[in-house]
N, C-alpha and C positions, 0 to 999 in steps of 0.2 A: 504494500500500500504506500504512494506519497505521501511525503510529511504535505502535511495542513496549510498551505498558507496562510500567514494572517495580515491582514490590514492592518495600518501604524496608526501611532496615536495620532500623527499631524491628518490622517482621512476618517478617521473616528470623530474629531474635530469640528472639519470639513462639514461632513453628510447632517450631523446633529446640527449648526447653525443653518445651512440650508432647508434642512427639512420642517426649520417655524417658520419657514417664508412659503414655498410652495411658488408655482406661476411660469409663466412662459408665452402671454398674449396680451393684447389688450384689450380682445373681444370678451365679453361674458358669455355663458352658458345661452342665454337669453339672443344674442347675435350669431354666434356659430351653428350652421346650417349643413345638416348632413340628409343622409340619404338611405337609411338604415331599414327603415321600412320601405323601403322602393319609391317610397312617396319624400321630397326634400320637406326636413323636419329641422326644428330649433333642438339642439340636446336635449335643453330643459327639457323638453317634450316628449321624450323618446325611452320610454320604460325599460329601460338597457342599458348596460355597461360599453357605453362605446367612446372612444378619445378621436381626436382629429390631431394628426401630425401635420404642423404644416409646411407652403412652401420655405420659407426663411429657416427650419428648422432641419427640413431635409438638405438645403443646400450651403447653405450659409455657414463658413467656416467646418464644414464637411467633405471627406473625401468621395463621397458620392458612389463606394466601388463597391460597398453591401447592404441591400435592406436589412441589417442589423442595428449598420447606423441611427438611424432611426424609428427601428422600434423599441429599443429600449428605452424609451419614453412611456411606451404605453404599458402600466401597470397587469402583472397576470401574465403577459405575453413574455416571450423566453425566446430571443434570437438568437444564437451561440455561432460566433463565424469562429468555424473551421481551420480557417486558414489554409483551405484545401479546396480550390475553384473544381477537381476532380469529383466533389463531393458537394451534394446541394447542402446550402445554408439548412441548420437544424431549427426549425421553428416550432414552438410549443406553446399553447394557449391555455392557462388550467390544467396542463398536467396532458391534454391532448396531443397527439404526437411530436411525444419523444422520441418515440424510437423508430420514427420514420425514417430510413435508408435511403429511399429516393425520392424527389421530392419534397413536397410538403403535405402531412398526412392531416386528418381532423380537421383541417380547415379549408374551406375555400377563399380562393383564389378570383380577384374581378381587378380587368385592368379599363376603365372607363366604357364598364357596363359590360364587355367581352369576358367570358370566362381564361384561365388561366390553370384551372381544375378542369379535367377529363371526366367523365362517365363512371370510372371505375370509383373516384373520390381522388386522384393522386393528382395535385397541385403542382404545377411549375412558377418559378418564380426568376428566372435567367434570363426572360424579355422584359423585367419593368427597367424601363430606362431612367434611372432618378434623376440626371440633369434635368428632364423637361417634365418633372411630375410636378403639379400645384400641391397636392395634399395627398394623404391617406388617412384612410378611416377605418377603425378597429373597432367591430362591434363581437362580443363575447357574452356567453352564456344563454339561458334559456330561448329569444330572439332568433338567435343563428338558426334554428332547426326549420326555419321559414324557408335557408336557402337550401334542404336536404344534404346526405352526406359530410355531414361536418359540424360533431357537437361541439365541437373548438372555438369555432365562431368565424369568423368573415374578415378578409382582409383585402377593399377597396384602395386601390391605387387611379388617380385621376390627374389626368395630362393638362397644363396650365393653356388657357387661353389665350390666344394672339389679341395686342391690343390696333390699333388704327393703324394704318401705316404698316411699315417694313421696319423688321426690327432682326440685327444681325449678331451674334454672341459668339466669337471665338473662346477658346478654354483650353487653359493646360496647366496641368498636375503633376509634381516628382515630389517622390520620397524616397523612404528606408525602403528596403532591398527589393531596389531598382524598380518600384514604380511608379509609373509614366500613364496618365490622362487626356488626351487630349480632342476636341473634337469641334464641330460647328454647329450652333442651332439659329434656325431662321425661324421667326415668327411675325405674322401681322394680321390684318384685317382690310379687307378690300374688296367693296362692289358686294357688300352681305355675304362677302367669302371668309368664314376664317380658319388660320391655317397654325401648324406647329409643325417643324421638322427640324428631327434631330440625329446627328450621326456621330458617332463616337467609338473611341477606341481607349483598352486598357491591354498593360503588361507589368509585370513582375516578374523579377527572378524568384520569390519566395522566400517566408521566414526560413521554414527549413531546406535540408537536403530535398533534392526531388520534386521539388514543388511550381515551378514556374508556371506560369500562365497566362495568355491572350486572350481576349474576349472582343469582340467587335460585337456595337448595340446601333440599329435605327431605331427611330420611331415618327410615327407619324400620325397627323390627327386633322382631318377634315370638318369643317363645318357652314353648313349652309341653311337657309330656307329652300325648300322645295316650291313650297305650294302656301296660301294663306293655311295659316294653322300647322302646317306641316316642315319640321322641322330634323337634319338630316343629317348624321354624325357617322363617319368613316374612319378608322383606326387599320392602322398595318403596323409591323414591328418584326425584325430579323435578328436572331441573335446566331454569331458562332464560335466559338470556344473551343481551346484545344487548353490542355493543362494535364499535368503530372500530379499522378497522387502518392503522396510520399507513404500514406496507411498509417495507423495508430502505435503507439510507443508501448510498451510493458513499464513496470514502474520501474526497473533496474534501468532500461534504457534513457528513462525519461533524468532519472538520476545522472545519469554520466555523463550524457548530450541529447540536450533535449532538441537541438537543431539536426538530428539524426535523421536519416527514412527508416521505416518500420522494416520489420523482417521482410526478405525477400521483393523488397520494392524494387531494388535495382536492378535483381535477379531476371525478373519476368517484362522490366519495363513499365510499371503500371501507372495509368494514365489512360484521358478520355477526351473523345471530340465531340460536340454537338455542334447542331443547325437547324434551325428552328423559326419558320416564317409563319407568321399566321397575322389573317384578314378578318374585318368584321364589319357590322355597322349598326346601328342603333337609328330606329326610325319612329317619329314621335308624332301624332298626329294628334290634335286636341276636335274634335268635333266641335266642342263649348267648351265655358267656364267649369263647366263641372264633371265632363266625360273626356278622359283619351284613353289612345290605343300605342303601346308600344311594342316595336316588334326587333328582334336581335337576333341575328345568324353570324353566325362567323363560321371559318373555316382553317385550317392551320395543316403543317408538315412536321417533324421535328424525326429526324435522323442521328442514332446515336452508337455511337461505337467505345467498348469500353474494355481494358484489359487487364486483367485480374492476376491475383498474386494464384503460385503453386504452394507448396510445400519444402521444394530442394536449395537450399542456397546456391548450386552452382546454376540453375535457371532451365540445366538441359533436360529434367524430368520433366514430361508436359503437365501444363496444369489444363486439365481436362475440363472442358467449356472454359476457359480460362478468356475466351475472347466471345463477346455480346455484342451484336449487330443489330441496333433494333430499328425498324423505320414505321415510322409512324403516321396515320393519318387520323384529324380528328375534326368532329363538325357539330354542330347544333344548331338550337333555336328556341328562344325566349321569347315569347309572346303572351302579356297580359294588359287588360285592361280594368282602370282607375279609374273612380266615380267618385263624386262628392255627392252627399243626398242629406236626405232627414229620416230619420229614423222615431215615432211617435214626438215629431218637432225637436228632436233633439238630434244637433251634428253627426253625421256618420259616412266616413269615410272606408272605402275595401275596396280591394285588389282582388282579382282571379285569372288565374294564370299556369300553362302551360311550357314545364319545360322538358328537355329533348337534347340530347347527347351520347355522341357514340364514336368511338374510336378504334380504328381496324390499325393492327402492327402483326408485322414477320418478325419475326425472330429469329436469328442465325447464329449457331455458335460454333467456335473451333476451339484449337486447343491452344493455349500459349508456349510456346517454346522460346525460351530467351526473349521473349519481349514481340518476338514473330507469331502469324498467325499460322496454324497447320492444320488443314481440314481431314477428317477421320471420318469416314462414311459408318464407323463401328457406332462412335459414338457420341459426334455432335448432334444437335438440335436443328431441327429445322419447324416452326412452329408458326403456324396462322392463329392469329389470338384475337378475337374483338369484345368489346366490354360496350355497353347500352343502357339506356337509362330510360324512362317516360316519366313525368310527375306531373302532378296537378297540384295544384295549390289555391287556398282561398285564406286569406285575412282581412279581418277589420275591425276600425276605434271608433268607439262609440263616447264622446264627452257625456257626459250624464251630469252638468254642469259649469259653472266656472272654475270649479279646482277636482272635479274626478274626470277619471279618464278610464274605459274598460277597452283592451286591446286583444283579439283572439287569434287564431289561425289554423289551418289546417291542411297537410300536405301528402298526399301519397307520392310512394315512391316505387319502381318496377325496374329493376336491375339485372342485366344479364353477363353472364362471365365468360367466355368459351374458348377452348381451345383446341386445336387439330394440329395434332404430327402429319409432318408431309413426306416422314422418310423412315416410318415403323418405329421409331423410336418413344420412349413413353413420355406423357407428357399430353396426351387428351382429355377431356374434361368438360363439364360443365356446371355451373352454380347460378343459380335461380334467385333473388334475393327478393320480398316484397316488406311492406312496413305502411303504415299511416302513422305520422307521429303529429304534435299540436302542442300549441303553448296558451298560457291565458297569461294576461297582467293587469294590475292593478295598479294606477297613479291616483298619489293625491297629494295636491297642493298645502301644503301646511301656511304661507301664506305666499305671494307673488314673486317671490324668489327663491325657495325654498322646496322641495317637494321630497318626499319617499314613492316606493313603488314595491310591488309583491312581483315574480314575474317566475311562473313555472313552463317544463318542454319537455318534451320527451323527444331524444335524438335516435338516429339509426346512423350507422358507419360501415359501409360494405367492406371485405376487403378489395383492396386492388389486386390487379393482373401481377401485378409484382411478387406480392405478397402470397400469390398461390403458386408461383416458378418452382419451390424447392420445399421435397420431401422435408422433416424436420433431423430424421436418422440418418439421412443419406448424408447430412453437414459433417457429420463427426465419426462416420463408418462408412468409407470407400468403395465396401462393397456391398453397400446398399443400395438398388437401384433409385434413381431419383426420376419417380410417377409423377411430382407436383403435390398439389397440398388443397386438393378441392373440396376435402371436407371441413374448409376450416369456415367459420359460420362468422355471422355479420352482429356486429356489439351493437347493445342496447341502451341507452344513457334515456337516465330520469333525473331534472335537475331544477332546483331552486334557488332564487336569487331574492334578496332585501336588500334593494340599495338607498340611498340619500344623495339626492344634488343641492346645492345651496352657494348662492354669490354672498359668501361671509361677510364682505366688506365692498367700499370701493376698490376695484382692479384684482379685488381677492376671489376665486372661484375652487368648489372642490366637488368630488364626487369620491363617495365612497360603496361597498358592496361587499355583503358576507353572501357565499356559495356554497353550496354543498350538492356533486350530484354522484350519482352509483351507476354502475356500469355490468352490465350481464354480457359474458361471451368475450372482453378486448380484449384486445388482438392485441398479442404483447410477443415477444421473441422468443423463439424457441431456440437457436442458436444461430450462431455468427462466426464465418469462417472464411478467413482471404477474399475480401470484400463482396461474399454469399451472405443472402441471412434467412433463414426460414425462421415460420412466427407457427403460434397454435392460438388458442381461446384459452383465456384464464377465468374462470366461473365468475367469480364478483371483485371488480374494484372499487375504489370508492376517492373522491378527490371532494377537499374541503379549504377554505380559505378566505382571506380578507382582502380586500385590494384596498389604495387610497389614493389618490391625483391630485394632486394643490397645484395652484397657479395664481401667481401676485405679482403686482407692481407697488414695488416699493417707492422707497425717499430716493434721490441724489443719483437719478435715472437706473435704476436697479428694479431687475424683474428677475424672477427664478420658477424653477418648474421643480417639483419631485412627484416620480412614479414610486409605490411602495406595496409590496406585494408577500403577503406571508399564505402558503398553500402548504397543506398536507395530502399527499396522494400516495397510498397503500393499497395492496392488496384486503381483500375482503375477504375472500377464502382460497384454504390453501389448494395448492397445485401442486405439479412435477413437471419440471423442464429437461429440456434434452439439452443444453449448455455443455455437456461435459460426454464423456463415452460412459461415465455412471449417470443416472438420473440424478434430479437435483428437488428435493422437497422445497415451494418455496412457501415459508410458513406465512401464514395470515397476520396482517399489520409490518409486514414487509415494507419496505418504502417501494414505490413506481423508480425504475433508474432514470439516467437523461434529466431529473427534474430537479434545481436546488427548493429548500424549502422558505426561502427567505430571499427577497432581492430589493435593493433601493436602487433607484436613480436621484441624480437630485442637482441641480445646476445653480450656480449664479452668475449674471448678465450683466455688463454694463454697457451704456450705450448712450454717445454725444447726444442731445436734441436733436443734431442735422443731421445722423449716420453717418457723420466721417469715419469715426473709429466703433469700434464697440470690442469688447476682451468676456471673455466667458470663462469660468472654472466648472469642470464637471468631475462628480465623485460617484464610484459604483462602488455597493456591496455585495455579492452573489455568496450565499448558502453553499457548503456542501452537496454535493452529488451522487446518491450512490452510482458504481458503473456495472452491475450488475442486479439480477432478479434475486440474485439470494445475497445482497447488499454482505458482498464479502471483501470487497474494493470499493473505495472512493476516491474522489478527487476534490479534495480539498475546496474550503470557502477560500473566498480573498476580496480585498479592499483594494482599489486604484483612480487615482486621478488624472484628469485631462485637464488640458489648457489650450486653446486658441482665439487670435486676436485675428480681426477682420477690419479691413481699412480699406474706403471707399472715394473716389475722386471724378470729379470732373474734369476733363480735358479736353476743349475744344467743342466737338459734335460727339467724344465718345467716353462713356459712364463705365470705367476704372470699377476692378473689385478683388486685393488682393487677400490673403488669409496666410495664414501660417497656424498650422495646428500638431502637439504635442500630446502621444498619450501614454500612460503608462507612467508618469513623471516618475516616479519614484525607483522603478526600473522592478519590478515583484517579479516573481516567478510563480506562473499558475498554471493548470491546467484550462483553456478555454472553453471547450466541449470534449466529449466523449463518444467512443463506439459501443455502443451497449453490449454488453453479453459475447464480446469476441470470444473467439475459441481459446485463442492463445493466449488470451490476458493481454491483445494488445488494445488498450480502451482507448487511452489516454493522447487528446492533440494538443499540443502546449499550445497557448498565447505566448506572443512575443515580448520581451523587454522594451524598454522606452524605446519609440518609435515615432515619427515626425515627416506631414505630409504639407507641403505648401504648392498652391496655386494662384494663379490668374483667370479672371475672366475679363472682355472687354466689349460691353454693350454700344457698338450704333446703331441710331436713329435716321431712318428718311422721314 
């Protein structure tokens, strides 16, 4: 096991004077407009736990290169960069996918109304381009079950509007080990056209050994009037990415060099490419005042090649399926339509809606040899797989007053999984998934700034295509054939929320939330083996917790934000895991791995009246982790500070924005995130020592 790191007295300090302040806006709960129930709502309003990141916070003195950056702002929510562009960012909501491998599990995925989540539940997040995002929006808990597949909750990302005119923004970025940003976004507004297009580019050599990485991102966003009433929004967006996975450390290694690659990385070469296009459009029609119709199809490709660790150090034993060739095709459609009405004279607003997603992929696999691919007619893959979805849904709020508010909903969901071997090889199947799940809430205003809320859901979580690839026996016994895992069944989450929104003061805003919900059937690892993982169902979990959000403007141009989040997530009854070549009891009140139990955020701002300058101090605490189901390894809590100053200038016709940002000041040593449940005890991906990224940007004006 790692020793512990601790946080010092000067970030203990730190996090305790920030956290009486709270803040990061100047909007109130009461001005900030989101979109949480598909209808655009004031927070206040919104019987949910949901935060708004905004644009200034995603960009502004940020390196812009992981939506980590920025969600660690929002309380509950658990972004763990990797440090491993090989490896999707580990994103966790409540305790909800931890232990997602690929992807983002439990939650869905929306990038300005476009899905970003597949059919099967499995989230990508490698197209949202942060340079050109306005905001995102993080709604969690019982709510989220409106969007099916994802009791985690919902995580909106939304592309910032062209204003008048032609507006042109060059941008570049270098830091610590050798990364480089750079790119163009054009934005304006012209003839009821408006437009965003962004194109950019990232590279790093990597913290550690074996790690480097490219990533090329567009994006793009159209917007027009159609027709009176009719209103007409177009999104495209490419991402491709090559990068080296360096794989997880054991604690002896992580001790010696922790800037090491993992066993056998070098050996086999391991490392992945993606590419990944995808089109959509959102079409808005208002008939009147009180009736529209919205309609959403998109369309996408994403092509991914990935190659996997063997067993032999010298690299020449093949590592069998050791190379993943997967192409992917994916599509859907959202269409629901919104009413305002009366309900016995009293406001009533509802939504009913039709959603539709399905994604067909081949699957190719060979064998890795030294880092080369070598195809084996014995016993590579060759696999036709598609996964499909239908749901319907109905919700609606009914005011019953000037301060109560009753909000309901209801969704069925129809899920199909399949698979066909196209070369006798096993690996056929199919799984059937059905579910109607629903939420009720309850608002009431305690007085015009002020409110509480009750808000219950019952969630459904299918597994993914991924998640059914591999036997559980076959990870940790060779000669076990590996059939796939299609009897693994779909989790059932029953969940309740009490929260509190309140503008305490002038500039002062908070939101708070106690949770607790239980889970039948999640889908939790069964083992993990040279970057393979098979999962099974673990009878009952259970996940409980507090969250808190402050946000103020203070005296002497000072504003500060704290996210503060205390969760327990354990097992509820016991099981047995295949972890190991012996079985493994894992007893009841277990901790859930991948999840600390404790996390702050908490910043303080300053900033001239005019935006010349402005200087930030941010401090994080993260909880221990267990890295394992039988919490027999952890990786240590730790405390860490950041620092960056942001300096803005006029020049002529062109608006100057440079930054210089510092993290880690103190230089700690931690573990960042984890590989749950590996075979070999390699869990562990360090974070980096103090590390320092500065850039430019330069906006002109026609």
């Amino acid at each position: 096991m790692p020793s512990r790191f601790r946080c010092t007295a000067t970030a203990g300090a730190a996090l305790c004077c920030c956290l009486l302040a709270g803040g990061a806006a100047a909007q109130s709960l009461s001005d900030v407009v989101v979109s949480a129930s598909r209808a655009e709502q004031k927070i206040m309003d919104t019987a949910a736990s949901v935060n708004l990141v905004s644009r200034e916070q995603i960009q502004e003195g940020q390196a812009q290169a992981n939506l980590s950056e920025s969600l660690v702002r929002v309380p509950g929510l658990y972004a763990l960069n990797r440090q491993n562009y090989a490896q999707d960012l580990q994103i966790s909501s409540r305790g909800f996918g931890a232990n997602s491998t690929f992807g983002a599990r439990g939650l869905r995925i929306l990038v300005d109304g476009i899905p970003g989540t597949v059919a099967d539940g499995q989230g990508q997040i490698s197209h949202i381009d942060l340079a050109s995002a306005d905001h995102i929006e993080v709604l969690r808990g019982p709510f989220s079950v409106l969007y099916g597949n994802a009791s985690g909750g919902v995580i909106s990302v939304f592309t910032e509007k062209g204003q008048p005119g032609l507006q042109l923004t060059p941008y570049y970025e270098t830091g610590s080990y050798g990364l480089r940003k750079y790119g163009l976004k054009a934005t304006g507004e012209q003839d009821g056209i408006n437009y965003v297009l962004n194109t950019g580019k990232l590279e790093s050599t990597g913290y550690r050994q074996h790690s480097a990485a490219t990533r090329d991102n567009s994006n793009a966003k159209l917007g027009f009037t159609l027709s009176t009433g009719t209103q007409v929004q177009l999104v495209a967006n490419q991402v491709d990415l090559s990068a080296q996975d360096p794989l997880g450390l054991t604690a002896t290694q992580l001790q010696q060099n922790r800037t090491q690659a993992g066993n056998f990385a070098l050996a086999y070469d391991t490392r992945k490419t993606v590419r990944q296009t995808q089109g959509g459009m959102v079409l808005t029609h208002a008939f009147d005042a009180s009736n529209s119709l919205v309609i959403s199809p998109y369309y996408g490709e994403r092509k991914t090649q990935q190659f996997l660790a063997g067993s032999a150090v010298s690299g020449v034993t093949p590592a069998s399926n050791g190379v993943i060739n997967l192409a992917r095709t994916f599509y859907g459609l959202d269409m629901h339509w919104q009413q305002k009405t009366t309900l016995a004279g009293l406001p009533l607003q509802w939504v009913a809606g039709l959603d539709s997603n399905r994604n067909n992929d081949r699957r190719l696999t060979a064998n890795n040899v030294a880092g080369q691919a070598q195809l084996s007619t014995a016993s590579n893959q060759d696999l036709s797989q598609y996964a499909s979805n239908l749901d319907t849904y109905l919700q609606a709020e009914l005011r019953l007053g000037e301060r109560d508010t009753v909000s309901a909903g209801l969704r069925h969901s129809s899920t199909e999984l399949g698979s066909q071997s196209n070369n006798k090889q096993p690996g056929t199947g199919l799984s059937r998934f059905r579910a109607t799940t629903g939420m009720l809430s309850w608002q009431h205003y305690l007085r015009d700034d002020t409110n509480v809320y009750v808000s219950y859901g019952s969630g459904f979580d299918t597994p993914t295509l991924n998640q059914l690839a591999y036997t559980p026996a076959a990870l940790i016994n060779s000669s076990v054939a590996n059939t796939g895992n299609f009897s693994l069944q779909a989790a059932s989450t029953h969940q309740i929320e009490l929260g509190l929104k309140a503008e305490l003061a002038q500039g002062v805003r908070g939101q708070a939330a106690l949770f607790s919900s239980k889970t039948s059937n999640d889908i939790v690892i069964a083992a993990s083996n040279s970057g393979r993982t098979a999962f099974m169902n673990a009878p009952r979990t259970r996940r409980q917790g507090f969250e808190l959000s402050l946000a103020a403007e203070l005296p002497w141009q000072l504003r500060s934000n704290t996210a503060l989040s205390f969760l327990s997530a354990t097992v509820d009854q016991a099981y047995t895991s295949y972890a190991a070549a012996t079985p493994v009891l894992i007893a009841a009140g277990r901790r859930l791995p991948g999840v600390p139990a404790r996390s702050l955020f908490t910043e303080l701002v300053w900033q001239k009246p005019d935006r010349a300058w402005e200087a930030g101090v941010e401090a994080r605490l993260v909880g221990n982790m267990a890295a394992s189901d039988a919490n027999t390894a952890f990786a240590g809590g730790y405390g860490v500070l950041n620092a960056r100053v942001v300096a803005r200038q006029q020049v002529g016709a062109w608006q100057l924005t440079e930054f210089l940002r510092v993290d880690n000041l103190a230089d700690r040593q931690y573990v960042g995130s984890l590989i749950v449940n590996q075979a070999n005890s390699q869990f562990y991906e360090p974070a980096p020592g103090r590390n320092w990224v500065m850039g430019v940007k330069a906006v002109l004006k026609f």
